[in-house]
N, C-alpha and C positions, 0 to 999 in steps of 0.2 A: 504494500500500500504506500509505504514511501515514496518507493520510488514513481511509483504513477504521481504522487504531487510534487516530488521536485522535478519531472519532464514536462507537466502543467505550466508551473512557473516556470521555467526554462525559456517555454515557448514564447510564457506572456511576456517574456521579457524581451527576447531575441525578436519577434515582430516590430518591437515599434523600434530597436534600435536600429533593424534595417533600412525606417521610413527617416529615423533621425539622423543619423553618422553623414550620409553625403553635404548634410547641410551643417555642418563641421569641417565640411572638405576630409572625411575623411572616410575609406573605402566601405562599401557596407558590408562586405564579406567578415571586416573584423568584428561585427555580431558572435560570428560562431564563439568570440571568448568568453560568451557569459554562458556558455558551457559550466564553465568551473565559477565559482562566487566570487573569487579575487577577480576575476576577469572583467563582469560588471562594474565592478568597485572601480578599477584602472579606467575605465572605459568612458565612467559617470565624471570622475576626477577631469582625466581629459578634457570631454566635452565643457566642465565646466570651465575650465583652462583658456579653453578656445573660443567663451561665449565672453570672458572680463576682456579679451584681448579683443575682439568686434565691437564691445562696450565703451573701448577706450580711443576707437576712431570716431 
């Protein structure tokens, strides 16, 4: 049963990074790394990295 809810989340999570990452400029294939939970984490960081620097033009 786990594992059926963390492939759930997975998914929920990996859809909309695929609809978000290009508008980061960044590839949307790197979704697959919220595979693993660091990966999201990296990913979230990033993006937010990437949204103070469009903030600050």
């Amino acid at each position: 049963m786990e594992g059926l809810i963390w492939i759930v989340l997975t998914v929920a999570t990996i859809i909309p990074m695929v609809k978000l990452l290009p508008h980061f400029g960044l590839n949307k294939y790197w979704a697959i790394a919220c595979l693993i939970p660091i990966g999201t984490v990296i990913l979230l960081w990033i993006m937010a990295m990437k949204l103070q620097e469009m903030e600050r033009r």
